[in-house]
C-alpha positions in Angstrom: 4.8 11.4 -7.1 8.1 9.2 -5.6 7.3 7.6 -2.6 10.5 7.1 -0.6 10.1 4.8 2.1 12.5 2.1 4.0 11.9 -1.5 4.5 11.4 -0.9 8.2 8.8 1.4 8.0 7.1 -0.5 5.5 7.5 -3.8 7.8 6.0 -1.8 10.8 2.9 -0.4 9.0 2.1 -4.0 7.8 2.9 -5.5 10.7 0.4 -3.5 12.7 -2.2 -2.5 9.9 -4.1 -5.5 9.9 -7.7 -4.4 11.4 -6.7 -0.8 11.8 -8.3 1.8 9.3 -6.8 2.1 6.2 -6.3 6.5 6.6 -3.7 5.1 8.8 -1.5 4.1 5.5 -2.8 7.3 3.4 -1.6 9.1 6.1 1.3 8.3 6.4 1.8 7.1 2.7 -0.7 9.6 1.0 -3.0 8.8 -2.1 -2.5 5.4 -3.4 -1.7 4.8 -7.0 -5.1 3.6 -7.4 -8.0 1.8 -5.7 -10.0 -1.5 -7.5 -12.8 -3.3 -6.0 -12.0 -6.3 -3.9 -15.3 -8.5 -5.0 -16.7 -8.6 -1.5 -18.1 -5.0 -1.4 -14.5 -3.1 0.1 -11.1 -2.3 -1.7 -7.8 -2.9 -2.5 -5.6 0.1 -2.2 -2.3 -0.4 -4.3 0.9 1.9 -3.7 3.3 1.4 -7.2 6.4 3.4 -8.1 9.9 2.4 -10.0 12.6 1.6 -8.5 15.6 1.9 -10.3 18.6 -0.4 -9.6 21.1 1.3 -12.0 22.5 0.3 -15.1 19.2 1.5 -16.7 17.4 -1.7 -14.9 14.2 -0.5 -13.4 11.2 -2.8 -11.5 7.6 -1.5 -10.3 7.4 -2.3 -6.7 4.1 -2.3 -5.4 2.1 -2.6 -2.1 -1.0 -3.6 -1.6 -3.8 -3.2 1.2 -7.4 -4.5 1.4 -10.2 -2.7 3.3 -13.4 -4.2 4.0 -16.8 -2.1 3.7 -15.8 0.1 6.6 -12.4 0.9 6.1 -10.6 -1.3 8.2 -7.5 -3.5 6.5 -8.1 -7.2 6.3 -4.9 -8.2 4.6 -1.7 -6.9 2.5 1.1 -7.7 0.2 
C-alpha cells in the first residue's frame, strides 16, 4: 500500500485529531501499518511508508497516533 498524502493535510488532521476518535485518521488514511500497545490499556497507531528522495536515497517516514481505551487520540508524532 503507498500512502500519498501532503504536508497540509497531514498538518490539519493533527492539528485537530487530538480528542477526536481515531476512525477519523483510518478514514481518511485507511489501515495503519500496524498497531502496539501504549502501556496504559489503549494504542498507538503507526502509519510508515518510503519515501524516496532520488538518487537511490530512500527514508521511512512515519506517523504516529495514540488512542486511549475508547478510541479517542491523546497525542501524535
Amino acid at each position: 500500500m503507498i500512502l500519498t498524502f501532503g504536508c497540509s493535510s497531514i498538518d490539519k488532521l493533527v492539528q485537530d485529531g487530538i480528542g477526536q476518535p481515531i476512525s477519523t485518521v483510518t478514514d481518511r488514511w485507511g489501515p495503519p501499518s500496524r498497531v502496539t500497545p501504549d502501556g496504559r490499556g489503549g494504542s498507538v497507531y503507526i502509519w510508515e511508508h518510503w519515501v524516496d528522495r532520488g538518487y537511490g536515497d530512500r527514508y521511512l517516514w512515519s506517523t504516529m497516533f495514540w488512542a486511549d481505551s475508547n478510541g479517542m487520540i491523546y497525542k501524535w508524532r
